[in-house]
LOLOGU-700282 format. One line per 10 residues: their letters; for each residue y, z, x of N, C-alpha, C. Coordinates in steps of 0.2 Angstrom, whole numbers. Example, Ala and Ser with C-alpha at 12.3 -4.5 7.8 and 13.67 -1.06 7.14 Angstrom:
BEGIN
as	-28,39,66,-22,39,62,-16,39,66 ~ -11,35,64,-5,36,68,0,39,64
***
This chain:
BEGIN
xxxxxxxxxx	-460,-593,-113,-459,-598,-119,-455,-595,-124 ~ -451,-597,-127,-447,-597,-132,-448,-598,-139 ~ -446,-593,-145,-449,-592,-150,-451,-601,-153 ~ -443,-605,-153,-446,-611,-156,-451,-615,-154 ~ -453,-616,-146,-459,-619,-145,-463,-612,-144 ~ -465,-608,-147,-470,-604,-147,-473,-609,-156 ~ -468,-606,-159,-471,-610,-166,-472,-617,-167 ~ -469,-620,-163,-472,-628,-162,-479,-627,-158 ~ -481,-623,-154,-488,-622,-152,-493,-621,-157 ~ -489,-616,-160,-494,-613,-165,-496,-621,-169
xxxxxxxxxx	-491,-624,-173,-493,-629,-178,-499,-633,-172 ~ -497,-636,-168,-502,-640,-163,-510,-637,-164 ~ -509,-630,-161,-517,-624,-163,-520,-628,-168 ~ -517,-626,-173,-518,-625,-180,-522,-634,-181 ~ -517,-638,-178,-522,-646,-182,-525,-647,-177 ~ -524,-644,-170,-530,-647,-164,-536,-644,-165 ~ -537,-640,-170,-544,-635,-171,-547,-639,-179 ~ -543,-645,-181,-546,-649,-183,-549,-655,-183 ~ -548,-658,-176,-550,-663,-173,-557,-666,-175 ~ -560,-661,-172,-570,-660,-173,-571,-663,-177
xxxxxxxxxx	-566,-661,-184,-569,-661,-192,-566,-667,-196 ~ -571,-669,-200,-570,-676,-203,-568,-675,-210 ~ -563,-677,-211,-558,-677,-218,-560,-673,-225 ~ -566,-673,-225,-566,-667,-230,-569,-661,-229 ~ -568,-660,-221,-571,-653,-219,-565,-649,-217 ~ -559,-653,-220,-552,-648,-218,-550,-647,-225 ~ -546,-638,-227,-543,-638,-231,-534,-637,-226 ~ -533,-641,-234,-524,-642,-231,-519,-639,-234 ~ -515,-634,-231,-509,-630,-234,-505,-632,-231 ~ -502,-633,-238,-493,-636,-235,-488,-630,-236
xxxxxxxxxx	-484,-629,-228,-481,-622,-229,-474,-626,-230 ~ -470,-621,-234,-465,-624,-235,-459,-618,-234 ~ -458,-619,-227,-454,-613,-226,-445,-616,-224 ~ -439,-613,-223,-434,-615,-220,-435,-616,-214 ~ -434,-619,-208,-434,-619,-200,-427,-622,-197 ~ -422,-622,-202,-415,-623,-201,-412,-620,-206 ~ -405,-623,-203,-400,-618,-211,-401,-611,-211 ~ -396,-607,-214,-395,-601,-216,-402,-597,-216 ~ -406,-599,-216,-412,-594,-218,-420,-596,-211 ~ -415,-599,-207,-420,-602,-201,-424,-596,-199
xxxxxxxxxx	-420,-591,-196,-426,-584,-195,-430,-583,-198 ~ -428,-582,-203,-435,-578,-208,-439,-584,-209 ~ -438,-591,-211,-443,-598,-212,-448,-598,-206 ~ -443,-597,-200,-449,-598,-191,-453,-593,-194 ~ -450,-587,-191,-455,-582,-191,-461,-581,-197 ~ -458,-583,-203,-465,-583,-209,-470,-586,-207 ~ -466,-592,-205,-471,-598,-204,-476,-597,-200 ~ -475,-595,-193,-479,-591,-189,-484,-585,-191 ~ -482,-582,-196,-488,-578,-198,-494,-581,-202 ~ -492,-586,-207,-497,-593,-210,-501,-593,-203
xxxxxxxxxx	-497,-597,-197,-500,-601,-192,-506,-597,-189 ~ -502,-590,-189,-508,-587,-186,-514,-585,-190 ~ -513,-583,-197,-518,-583,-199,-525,-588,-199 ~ -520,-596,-200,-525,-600,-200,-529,-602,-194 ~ -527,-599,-189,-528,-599,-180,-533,-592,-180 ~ -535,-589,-184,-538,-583,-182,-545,-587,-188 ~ -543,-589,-193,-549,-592,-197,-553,-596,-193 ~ -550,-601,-189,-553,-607,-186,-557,-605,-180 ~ -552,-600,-178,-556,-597,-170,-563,-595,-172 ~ -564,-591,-181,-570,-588,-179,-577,-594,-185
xxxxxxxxxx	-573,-600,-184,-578,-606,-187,-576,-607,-195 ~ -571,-605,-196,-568,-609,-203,-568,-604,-208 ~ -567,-609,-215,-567,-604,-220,-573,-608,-225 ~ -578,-608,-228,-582,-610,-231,-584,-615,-227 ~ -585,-614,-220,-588,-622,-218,-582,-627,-216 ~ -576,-626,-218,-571,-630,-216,-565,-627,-211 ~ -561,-629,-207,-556,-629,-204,-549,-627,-208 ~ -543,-626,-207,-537,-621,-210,-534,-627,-206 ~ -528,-634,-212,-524,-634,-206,-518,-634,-210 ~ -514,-631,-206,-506,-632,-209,-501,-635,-209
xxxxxxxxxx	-499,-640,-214,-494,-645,-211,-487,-641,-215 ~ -484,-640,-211,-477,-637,-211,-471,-644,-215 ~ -467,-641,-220,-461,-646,-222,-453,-640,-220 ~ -449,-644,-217,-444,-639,-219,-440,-640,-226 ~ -439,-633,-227,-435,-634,-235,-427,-633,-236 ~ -427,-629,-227,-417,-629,-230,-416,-625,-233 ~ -419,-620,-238,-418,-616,-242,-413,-619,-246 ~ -415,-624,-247,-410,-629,-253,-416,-632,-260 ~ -415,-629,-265,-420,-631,-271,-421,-639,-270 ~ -416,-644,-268,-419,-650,-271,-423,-652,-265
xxxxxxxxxx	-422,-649,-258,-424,-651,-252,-433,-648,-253 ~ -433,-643,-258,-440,-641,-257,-442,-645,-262 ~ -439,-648,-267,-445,-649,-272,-446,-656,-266 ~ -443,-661,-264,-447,-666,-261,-449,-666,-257 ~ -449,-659,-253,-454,-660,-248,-461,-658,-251 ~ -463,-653,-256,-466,-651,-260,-472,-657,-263 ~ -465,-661,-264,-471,-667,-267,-471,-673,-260 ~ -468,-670,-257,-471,-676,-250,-477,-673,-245 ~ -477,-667,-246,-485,-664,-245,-491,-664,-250 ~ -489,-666,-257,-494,-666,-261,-496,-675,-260
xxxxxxxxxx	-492,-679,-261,-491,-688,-262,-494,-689,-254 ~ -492,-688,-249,-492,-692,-243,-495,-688,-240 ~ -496,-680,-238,-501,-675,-236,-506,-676,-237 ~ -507,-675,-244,-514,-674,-249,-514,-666,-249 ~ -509,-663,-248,-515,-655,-245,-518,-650,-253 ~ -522,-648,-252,-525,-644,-255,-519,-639,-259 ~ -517,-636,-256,-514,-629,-259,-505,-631,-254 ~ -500,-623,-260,-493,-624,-255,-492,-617,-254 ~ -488,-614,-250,-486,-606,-250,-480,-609,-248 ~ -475,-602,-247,-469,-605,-242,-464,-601,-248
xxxxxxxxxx	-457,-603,-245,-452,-601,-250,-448,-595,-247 ~ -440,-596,-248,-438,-590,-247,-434,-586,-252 ~ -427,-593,-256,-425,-590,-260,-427,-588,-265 ~ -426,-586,-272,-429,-586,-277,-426,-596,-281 ~ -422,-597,-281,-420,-603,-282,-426,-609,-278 ~ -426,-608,-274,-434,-613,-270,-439,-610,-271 ~ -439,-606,-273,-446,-602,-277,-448,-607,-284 ~ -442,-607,-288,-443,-608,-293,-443,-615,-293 ~ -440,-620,-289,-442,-626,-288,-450,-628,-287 ~ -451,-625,-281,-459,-627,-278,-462,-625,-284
xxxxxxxxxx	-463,-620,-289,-468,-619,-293,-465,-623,-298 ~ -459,-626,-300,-459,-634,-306,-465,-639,-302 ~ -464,-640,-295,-469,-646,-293,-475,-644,-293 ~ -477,-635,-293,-483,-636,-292,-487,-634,-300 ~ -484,-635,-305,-484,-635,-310,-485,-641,-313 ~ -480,-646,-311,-482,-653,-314,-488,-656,-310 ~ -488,-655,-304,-495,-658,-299,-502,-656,-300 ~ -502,-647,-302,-507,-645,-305,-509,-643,-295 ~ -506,-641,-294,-508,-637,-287,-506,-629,-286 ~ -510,-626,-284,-507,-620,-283,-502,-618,-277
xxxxxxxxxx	-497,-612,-279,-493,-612,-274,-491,-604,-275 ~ -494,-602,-271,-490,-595,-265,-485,-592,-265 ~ -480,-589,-268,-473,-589,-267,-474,-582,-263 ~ -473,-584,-256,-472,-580,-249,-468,-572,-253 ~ -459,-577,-252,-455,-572,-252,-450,-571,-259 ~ -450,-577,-263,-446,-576,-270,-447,-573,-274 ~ -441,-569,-276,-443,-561,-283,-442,-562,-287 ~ -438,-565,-289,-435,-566,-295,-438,-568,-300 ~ -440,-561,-304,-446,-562,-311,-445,-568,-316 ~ -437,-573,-318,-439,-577,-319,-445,-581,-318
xxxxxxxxxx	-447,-583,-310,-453,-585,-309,-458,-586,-313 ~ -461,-579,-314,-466,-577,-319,-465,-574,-327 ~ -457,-576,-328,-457,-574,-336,-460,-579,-340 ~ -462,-576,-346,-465,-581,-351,-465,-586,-352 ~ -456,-589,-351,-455,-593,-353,-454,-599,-346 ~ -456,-598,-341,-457,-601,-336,-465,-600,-331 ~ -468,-596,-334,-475,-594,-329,-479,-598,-331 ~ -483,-603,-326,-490,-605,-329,-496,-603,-322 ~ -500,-607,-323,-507,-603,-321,-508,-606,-313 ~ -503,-610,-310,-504,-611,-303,-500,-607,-299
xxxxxxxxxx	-494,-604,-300,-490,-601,-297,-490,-593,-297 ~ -492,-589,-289,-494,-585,-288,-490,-581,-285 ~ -485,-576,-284,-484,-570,-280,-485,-565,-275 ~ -484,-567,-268,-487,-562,-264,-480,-556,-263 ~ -475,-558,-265,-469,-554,-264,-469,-550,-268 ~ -464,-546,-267,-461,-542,-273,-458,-542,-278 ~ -458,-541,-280,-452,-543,-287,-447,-540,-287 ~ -440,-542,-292,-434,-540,-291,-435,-533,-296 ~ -440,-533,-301,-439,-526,-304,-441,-520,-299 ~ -448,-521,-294,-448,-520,-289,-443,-516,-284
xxxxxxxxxx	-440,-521,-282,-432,-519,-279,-428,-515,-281 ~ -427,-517,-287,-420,-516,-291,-421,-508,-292 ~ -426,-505,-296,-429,-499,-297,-428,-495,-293 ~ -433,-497,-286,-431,-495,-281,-423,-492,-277 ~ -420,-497,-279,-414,-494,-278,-411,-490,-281 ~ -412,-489,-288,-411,-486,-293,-412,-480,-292 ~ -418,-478,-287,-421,-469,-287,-417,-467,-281 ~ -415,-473,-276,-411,-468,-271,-405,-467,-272 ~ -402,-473,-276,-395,-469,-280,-395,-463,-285 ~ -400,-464,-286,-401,-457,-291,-399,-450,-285
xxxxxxxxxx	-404,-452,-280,-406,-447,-276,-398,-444,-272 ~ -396,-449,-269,-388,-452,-266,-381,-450,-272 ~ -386,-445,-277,-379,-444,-285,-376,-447,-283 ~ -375,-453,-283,-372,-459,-286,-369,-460,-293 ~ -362,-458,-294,-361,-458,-303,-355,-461,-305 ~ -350,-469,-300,-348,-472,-302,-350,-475,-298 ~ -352,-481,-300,-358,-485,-296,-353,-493,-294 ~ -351,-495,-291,-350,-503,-291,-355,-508,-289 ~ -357,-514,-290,-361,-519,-289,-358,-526,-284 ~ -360,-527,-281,-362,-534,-277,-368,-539,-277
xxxxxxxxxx	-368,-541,-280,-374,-546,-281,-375,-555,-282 ~ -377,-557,-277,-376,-565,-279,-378,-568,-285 ~ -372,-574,-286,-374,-575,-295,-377,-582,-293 ~ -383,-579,-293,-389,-586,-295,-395,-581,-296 ~ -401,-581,-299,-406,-581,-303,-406,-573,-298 ~ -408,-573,-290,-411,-566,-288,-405,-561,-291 ~ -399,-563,-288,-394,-557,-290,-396,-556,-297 ~ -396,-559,-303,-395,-557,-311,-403,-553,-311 ~ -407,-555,-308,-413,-549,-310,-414,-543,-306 ~ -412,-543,-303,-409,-536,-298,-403,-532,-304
xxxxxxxxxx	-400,-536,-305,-396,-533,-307,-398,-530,-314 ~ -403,-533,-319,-407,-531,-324,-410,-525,-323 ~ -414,-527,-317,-418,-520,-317,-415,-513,-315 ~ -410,-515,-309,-405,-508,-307,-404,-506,-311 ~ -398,-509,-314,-393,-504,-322,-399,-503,-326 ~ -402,-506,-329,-408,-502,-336,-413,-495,-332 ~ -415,-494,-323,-417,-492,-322,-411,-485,-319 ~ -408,-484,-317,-401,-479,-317,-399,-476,-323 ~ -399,-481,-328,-397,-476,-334,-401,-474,-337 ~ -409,-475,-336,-416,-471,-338,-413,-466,-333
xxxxxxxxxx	-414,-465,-327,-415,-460,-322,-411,-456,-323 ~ -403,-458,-323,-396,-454,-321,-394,-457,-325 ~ -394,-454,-332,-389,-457,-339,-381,-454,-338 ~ -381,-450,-333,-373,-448,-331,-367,-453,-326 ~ -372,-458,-325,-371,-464,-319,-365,-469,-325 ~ -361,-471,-321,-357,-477,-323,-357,-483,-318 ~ -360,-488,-322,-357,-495,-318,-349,-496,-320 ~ -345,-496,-315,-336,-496,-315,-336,-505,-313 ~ -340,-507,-309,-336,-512,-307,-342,-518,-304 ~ -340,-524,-307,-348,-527,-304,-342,-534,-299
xxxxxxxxxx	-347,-536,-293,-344,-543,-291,-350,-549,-291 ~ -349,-553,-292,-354,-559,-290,-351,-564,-286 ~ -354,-562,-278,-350,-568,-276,-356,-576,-276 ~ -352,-582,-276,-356,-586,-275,-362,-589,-272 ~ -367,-591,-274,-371,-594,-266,-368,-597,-262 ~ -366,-597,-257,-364,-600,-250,-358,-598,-249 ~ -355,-592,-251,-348,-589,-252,-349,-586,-242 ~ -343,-588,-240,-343,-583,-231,-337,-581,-231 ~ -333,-581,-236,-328,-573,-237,-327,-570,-242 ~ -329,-565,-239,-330,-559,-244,-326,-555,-248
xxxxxxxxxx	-321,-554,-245,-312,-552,-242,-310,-551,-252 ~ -310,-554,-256,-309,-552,-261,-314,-548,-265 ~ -321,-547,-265,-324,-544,-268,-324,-537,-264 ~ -325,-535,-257,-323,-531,-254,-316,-527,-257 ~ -313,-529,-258,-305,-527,-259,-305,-524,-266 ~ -309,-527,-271,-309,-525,-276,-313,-518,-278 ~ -321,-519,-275,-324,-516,-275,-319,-506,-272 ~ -315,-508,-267,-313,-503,-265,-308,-499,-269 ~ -306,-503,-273,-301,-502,-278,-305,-499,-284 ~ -309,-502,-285,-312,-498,-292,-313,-492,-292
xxxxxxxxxx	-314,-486,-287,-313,-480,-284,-321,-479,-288 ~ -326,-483,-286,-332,-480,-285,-334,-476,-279 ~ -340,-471,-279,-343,-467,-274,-349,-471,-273 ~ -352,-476,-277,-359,-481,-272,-357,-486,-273 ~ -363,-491,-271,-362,-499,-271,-370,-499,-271 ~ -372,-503,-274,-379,-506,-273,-376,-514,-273 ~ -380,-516,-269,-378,-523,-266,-384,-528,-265 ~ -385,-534,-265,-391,-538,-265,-388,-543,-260 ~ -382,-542,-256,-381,-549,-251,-386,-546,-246 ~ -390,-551,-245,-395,-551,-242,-397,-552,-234
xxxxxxxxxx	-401,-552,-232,-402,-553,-224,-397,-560,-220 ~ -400,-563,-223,-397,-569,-218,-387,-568,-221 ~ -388,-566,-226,-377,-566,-229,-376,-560,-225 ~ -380,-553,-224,-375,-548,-224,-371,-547,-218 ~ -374,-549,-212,-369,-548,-206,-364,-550,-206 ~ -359,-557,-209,-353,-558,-210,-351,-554,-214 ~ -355,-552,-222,-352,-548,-226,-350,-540,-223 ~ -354,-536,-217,-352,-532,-216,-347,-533,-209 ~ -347,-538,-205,-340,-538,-200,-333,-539,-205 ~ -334,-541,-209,-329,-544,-213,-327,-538,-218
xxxxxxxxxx	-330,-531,-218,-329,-526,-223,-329,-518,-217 ~ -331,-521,-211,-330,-514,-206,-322,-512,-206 ~ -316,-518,-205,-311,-517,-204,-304,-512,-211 ~ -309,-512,-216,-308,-509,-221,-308,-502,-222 ~ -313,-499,-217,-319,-494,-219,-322,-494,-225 ~ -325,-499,-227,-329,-501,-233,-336,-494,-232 ~ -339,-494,-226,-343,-491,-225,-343,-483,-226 ~ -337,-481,-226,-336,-473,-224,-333,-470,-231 ~ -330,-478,-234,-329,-474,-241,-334,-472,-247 ~ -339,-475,-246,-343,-477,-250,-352,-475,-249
xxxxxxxxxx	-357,-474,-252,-362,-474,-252,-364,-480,-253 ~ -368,-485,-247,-372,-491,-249,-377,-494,-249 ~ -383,-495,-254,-390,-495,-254,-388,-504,-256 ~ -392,-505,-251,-395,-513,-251,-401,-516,-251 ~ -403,-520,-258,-409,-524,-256,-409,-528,-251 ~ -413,-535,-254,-414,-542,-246,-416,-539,-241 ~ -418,-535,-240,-422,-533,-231,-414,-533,-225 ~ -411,-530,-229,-407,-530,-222,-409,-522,-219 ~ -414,-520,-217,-417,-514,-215,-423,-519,-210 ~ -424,-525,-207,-428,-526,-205,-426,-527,-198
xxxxxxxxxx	-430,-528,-193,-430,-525,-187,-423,-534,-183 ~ -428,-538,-188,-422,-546,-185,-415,-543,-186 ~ -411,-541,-192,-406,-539,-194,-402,-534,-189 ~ -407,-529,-190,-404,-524,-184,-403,-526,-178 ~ -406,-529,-175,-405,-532,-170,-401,-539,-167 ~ -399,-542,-170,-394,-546,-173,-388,-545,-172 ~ -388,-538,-176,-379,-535,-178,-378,-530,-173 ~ -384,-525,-169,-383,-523,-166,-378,-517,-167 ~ -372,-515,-163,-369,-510,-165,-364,-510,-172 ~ -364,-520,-174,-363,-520,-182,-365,-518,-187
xxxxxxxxxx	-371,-516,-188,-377,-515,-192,-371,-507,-195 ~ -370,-506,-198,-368,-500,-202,-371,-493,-202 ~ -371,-488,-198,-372,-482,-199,-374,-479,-206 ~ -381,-476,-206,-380,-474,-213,-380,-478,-220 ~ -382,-483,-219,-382,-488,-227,-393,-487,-226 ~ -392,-489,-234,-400,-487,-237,-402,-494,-235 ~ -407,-495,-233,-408,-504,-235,-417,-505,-234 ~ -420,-511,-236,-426,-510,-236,-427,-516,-231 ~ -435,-518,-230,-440,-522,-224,-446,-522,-229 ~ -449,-529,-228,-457,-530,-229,-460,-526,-224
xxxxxxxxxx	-459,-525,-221,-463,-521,-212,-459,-518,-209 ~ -459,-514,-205,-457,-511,-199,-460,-511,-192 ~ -461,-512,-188,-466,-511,-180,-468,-505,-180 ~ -461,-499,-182,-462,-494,-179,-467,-488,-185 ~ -467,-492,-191,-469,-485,-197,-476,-485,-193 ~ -482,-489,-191,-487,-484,-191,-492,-489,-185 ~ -494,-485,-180,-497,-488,-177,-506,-487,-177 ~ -507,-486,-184,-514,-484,-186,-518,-493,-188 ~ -523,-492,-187,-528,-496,-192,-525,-504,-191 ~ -526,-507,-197,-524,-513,-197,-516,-516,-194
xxxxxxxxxx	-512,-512,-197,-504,-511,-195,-504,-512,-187 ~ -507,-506,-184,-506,-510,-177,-509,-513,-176 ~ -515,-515,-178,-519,-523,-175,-514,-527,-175 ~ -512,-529,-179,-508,-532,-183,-501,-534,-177 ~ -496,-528,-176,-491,-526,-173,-494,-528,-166 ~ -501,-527,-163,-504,-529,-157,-502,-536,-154 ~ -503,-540,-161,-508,-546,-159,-499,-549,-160 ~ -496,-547,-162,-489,-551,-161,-486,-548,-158 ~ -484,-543,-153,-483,-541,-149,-485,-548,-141 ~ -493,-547,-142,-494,-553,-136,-494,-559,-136
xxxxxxxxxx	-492,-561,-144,-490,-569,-146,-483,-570,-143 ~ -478,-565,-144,-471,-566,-145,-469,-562,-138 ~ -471,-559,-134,-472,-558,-129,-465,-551,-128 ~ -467,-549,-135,-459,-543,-135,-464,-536,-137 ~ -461,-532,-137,-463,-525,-137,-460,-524,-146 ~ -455,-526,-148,-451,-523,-155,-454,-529,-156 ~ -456,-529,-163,-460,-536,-167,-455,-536,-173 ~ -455,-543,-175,-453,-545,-181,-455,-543,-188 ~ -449,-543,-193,-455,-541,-201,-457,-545,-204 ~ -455,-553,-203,-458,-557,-208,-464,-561,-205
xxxxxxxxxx	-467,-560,-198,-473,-564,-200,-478,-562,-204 ~ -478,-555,-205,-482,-552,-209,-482,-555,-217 ~ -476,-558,-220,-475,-560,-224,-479,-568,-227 ~ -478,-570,-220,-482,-579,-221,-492,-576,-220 ~ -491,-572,-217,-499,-571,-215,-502,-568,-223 ~ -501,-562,-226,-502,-560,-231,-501,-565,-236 ~ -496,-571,-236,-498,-574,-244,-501,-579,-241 ~ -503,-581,-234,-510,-587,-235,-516,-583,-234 ~ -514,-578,-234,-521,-573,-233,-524,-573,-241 ~ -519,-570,-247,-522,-572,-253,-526,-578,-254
xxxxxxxxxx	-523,-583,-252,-525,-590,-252,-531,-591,-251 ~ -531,-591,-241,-540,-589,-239,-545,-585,-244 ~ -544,-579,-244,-547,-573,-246,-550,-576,-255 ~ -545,-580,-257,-547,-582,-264,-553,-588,-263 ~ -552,-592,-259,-557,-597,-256,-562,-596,-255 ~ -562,-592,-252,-568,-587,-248,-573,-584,-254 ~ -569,-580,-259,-572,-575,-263,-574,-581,-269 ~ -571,-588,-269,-574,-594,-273,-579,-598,-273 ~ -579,-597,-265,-585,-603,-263,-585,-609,-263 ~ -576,-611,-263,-574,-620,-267,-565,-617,-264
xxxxxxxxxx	-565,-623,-263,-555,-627,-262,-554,-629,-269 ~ -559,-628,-275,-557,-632,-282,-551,-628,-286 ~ -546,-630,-287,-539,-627,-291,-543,-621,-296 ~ -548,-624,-301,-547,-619,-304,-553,-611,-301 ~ -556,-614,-297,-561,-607,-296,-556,-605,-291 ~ -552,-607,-287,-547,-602,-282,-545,-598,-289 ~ -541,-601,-291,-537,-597,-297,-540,-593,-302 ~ -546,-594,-303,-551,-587,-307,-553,-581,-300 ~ -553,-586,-295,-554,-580,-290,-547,-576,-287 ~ -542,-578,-288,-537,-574,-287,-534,-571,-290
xxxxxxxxxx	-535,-569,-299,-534,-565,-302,-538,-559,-305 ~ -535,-554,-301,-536,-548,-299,-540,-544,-294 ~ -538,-552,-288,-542,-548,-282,-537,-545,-279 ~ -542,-540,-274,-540,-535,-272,-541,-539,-263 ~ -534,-538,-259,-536,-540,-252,-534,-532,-245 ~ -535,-533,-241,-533,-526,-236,-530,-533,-231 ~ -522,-528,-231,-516,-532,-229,-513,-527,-224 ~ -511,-531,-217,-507,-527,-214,-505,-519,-213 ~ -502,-521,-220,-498,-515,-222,-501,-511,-229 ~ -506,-513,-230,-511,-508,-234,-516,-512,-239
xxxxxxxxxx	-518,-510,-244,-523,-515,-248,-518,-516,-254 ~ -519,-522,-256,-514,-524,-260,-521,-527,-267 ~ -517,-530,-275,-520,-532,-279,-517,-536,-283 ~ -519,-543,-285,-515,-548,-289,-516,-546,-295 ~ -512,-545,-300,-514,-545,-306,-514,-549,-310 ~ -518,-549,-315,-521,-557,-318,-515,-558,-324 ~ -513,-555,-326,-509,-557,-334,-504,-561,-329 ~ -500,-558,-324,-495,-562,-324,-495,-565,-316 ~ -501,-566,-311,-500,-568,-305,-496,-565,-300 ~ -495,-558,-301,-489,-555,-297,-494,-549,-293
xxxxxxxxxx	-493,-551,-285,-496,-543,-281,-490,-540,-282 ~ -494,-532,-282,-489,-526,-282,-491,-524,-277 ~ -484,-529,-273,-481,-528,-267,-476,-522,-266 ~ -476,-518,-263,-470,-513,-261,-466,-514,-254 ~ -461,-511,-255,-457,-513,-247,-456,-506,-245 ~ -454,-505,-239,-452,-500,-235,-445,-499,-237 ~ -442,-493,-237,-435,-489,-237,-434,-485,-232 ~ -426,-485,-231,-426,-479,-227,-417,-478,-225 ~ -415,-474,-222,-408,-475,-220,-407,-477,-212 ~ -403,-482,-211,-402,-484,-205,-396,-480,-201
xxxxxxxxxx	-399,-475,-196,-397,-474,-190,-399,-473,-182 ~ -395,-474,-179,-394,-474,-172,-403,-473,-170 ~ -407,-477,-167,-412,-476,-166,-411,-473,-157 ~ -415,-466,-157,-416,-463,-152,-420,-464,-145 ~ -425,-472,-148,-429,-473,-143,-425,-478,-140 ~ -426,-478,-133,-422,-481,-127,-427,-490,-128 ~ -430,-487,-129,-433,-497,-132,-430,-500,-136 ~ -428,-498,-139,-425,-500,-147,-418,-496,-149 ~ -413,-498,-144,-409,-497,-143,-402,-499,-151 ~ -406,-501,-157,-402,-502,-162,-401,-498,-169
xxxxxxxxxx	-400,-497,-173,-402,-495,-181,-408,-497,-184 ~ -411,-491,-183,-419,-490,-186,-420,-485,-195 ~ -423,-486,-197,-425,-483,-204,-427,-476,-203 ~ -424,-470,-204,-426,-464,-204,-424,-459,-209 ~ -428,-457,-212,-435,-457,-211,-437,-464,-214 ~ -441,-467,-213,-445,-475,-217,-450,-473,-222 ~ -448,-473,-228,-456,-473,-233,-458,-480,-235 ~ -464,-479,-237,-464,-488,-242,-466,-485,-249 ~ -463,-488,-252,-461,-489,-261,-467,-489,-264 ~ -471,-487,-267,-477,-491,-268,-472,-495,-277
xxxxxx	-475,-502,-279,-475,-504,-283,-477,-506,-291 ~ -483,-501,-291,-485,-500,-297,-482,-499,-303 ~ -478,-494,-304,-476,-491,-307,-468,-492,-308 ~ -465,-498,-304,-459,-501,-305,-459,-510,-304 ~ -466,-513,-306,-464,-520,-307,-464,-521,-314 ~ -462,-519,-319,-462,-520,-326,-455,-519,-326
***
């Protein structure tokens, strides 16, 4: 079976295991991920971690007495595309609750709808702390992601470490690039006040050549690059910048999860020797405890031995979801919502907690330098050594 009807099965599980139940004995989540367009890998694959979650609630008789079903919208990873499907889950679905989301930009759409509708909403994978700035946050929109200051910071201590001290930037100019970019620079010249940013590029969202920003980048006669073209943009940006030696002149740390196991595999021997870059997950960091339960049970879903990182992602923000329901004893908007501010859940990849002032888990991601992976399985660029971030201490 084939990944896309693997996930068309999944959704079938998911509403057949509500048959039995009579209309107010189902809670309805509307996932709202991409499943075409530029960001289709990561949308399927998220989505699959949602499905399976609510496939493992139903197996063992529900969540407060009631069934988990998921009605999936595609979003396109196009803002206007989400806000109406957003509200065509809420009007014509009826569903209870939304998660879903990839970019920051459809992040920030879904939570105007779930804001005006007065539904709560998930934001899977969008970082970008506009979301939750003051002057945009309200009390339905919740975070299981990490943030851009998260990130940004992040990167900031491996170019520290990388003496990185004529720095150039790449970062897309829409909402995620400019907060990545906030964080990084104010967190470098904290750490390394001997660091120069020489030279910044912003290409546009939807940009597929790179070729002038490259070019100039190389001219600026920087020694790094901290970059946010991200998972789904960097494989054209890095075929498009091999033929330069972009890669050998320069030190390059990258946000976006181009460190994650789809990516690598993907680009295969394009992937770039030696660039720093991160992952919500790896397969390979730990096969202890929950992580490999975990890395187990998608290994026999997907029928591959080297597992994905993002279903981890769609699992973990309906898992808040449930976990809030559960710990409320009600689907009612506001007792989820006093139940999810400042619970504590045990995820995958370790135990995590919502904090209540501003709805944001402090989520960390995995780091690491991409080389040549040793094991004959995994024939591609792996993270070595791989740490994960904790983010405490860098989402402010």
């Amino acid at each position: 079976m084939d990944k896309k009807s693997l996930l068309l099965t999944g959704t079938v599980l998911s509403l057949s295991a509500t048959a039995a139940f009579a209309e107010g004995d189902i809670i309805k989540i509307g996932a709202l991920y991409p499943t075409s367009g530029p960001c289709q890998l990561i949308g399927e694959y998220s989505l699959l971690g949602t499905e399976i979650l609510a496939e493992e609630i139903n197996a063992a008789g529900g969540l407060n007495g009631k069934q988990i079903e998921v009605i999936h919208r595609d979003s396109k990873c196009d803002p206007a595309e989400a806000t109406a499907m957003a509200r065509d889950l809420i009007a014509r679905e009826e569903v209870d609750f939304l998660v879903g989301g990839v970019s920051s930009s459809v992040g920030q759409a879904i939570s105007e709808v779930s804001r005006q509708e007065e539904t709560i909403y998930i934001a899977a994978i969008p970082k970008s702390t506009q979301m939750t700035s003051p002057e945009n946050f309200h009390k339905f929109v919740f975070r299981a992601a990490a943030n851009t200051n998260t990130e940004g910071k992040s990167a900031a201590v491996i170019a520290d470490q990388l003496e990185m001290n004529k720095i150039c930037t790449i970062l897309m100019d829409y909402s995620y690039g400019h907060s990545l970019n906030e964080a990084f620079t104010a967190h470098i010249a904290k750490i390394r006040p001997e660091a120069e940013i020489v030279q910044q590029e912003w290409p546009k969202n939807g940009t597929t050549d790179y070729t002038a920003h490259i070019t100039n980048i190389m001219a600026a006669g920087c020694d790094g690059v901290f970059s946010g073209v991200w998972a789904g943009l960097f494989p054209a940006f890095a075929k498009q910048a091999a033929p330069f030696g972009f890669f050998n002149q320069v030190k390059y740390v990258t946000a976006g999860e181009v460190g994650s196991p789809e990516v690598a595999e993907q680009m295969g021997a394009d992937m770039p020797e030696g660039i720093w870059a991160n992952s919500y997950e790896v397969f390979y960091h730990s096969a202890a405890d929950a992580h490999g339960e975990f890395t187990a049970k998608l290994q026999e879903k997907l029928g591959v031995e080297n597992t994905p990182s993002w279903p981890v992602v769609g699992y973990v923000a309906a898992q808040w979801l449930t976990e809030a329901i559960a710990k409320a004893g009600s689907s009612e908007t506001d007792a989820v919502i006093a139940a999810l501010e400042g619970l504590s859940i045990d995820t995958p990849i370790g135990p995590q907690t919502m904090r209540a002032e501003d709805h944001q888990a402090n989520r960390g991601q995995f780091w690491g330098k991409m080389v040549q992976s040793a094991d004959d399985s995994y024939p591609y660029r792996r993270m070595e050594p791989v740490s994960y971030v904790v983010a405490d201490e860098l989402m402010d």
